[in-house]
C-alpha positions as CSV (number, residue, x, y, z in Angstrom):
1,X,-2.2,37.3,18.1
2,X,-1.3,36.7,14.6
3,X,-3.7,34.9,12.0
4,X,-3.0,31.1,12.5
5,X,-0.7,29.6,9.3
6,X,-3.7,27.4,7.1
7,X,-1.4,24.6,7.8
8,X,-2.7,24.6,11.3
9,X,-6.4,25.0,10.4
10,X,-8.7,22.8,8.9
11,X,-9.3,23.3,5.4
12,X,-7.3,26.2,5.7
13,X,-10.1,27.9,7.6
14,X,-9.4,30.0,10.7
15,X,-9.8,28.3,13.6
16,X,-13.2,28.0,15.5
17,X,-11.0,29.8,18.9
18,X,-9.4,32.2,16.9
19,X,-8.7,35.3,19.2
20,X,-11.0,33.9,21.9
21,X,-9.2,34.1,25.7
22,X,-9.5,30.6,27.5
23,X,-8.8,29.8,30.9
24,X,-7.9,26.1,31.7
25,X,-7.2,25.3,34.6
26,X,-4.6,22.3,36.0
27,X,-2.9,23.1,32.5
28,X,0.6,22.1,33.5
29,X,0.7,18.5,32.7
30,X,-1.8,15.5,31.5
31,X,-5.0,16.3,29.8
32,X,-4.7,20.3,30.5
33,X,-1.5,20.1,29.3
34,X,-3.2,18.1,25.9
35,X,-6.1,20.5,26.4
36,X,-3.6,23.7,25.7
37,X,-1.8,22.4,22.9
38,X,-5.1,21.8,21.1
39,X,-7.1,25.3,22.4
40,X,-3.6,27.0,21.4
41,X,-4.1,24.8,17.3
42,X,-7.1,26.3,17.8
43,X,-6.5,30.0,17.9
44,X,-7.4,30.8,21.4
45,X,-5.5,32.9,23.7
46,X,-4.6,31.0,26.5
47,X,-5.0,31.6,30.3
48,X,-3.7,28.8,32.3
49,X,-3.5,28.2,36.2
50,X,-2.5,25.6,38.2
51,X,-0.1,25.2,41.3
52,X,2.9,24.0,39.7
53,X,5.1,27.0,38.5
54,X,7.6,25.4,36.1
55,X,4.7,23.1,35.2
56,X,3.0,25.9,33.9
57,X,5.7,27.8,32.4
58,X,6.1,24.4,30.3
59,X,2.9,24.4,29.3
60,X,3.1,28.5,28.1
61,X,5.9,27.2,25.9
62,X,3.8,24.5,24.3
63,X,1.3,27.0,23.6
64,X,3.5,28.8,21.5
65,X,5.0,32.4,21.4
66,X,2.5,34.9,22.7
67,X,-0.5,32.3,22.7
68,X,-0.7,31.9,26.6
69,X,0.3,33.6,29.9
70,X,-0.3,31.7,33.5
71,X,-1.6,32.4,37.1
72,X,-0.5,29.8,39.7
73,X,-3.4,29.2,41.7
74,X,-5.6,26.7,43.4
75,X,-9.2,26.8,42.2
76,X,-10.5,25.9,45.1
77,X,-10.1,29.2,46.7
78,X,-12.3,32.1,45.7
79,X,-9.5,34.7,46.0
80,X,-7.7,32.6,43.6
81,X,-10.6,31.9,40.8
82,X,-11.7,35.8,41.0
83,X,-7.7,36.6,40.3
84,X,-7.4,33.9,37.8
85,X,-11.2,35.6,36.0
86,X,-9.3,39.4,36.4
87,X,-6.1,38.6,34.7
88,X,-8.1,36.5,31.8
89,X,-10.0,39.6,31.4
90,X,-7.5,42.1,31.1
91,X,-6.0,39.3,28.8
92,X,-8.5,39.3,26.4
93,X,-11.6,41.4,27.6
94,X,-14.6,41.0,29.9
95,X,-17.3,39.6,27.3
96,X,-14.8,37.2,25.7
97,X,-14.1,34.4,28.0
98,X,-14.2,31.1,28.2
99,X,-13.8,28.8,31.4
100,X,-12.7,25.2,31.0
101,X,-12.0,23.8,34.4
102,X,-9.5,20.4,33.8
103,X,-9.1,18.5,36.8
104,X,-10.1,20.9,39.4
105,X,-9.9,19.1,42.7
């Protein structure tokens, strides 16, 4: 990921995320869908799950250009949350995560 534009940043700073991986989960719409948009302002690299496909592929797009990749999955299975962990970490490496959980149900 590129250095943010200072346009983007406050005070033309880099951002507090910057090259940070994220996982956020029920990112395709509502308040994950918010919560990407401002993670992605933010610098982070985005991994985002959820059950809704095109949802997600929406909210990739509002993430910007090689900010965010997705996982559909429902976090309350284990299989699913160990996936989701494995492809953030291969995303952005094992000691720099950070789990958000958005409306996990």
């Amino acid at each position: 990921m590129a250095a943010p534009d200072s346009d983007k940043t406050f005070a033309g700073s880099i951002p507090k995320l910057y090259n940070k991986t994220v996982v956020l989960t029920g990112a395709g719409s509502g308040i994950g869908l918010a919560a990407v948009r401002l993670f992605a302002k933010e610098g982070a690299k985005l991994m985002l799950a959820g059950r809704n496909e095109e949802a997600l592929a929406g909210a990739v797009r509002a993430a910007g250009a090689g900010n965010a990749a997705y996982l559909v999955a429902d976090v309350t299975k284990p299989e699913d949350n160990r996936r989701l962990i494995e492809a953030a970490r291969q995303a952005g490496g094992p000691d720099n995560i950070t789990v958000v959980l958005l409306r996990a149900k």
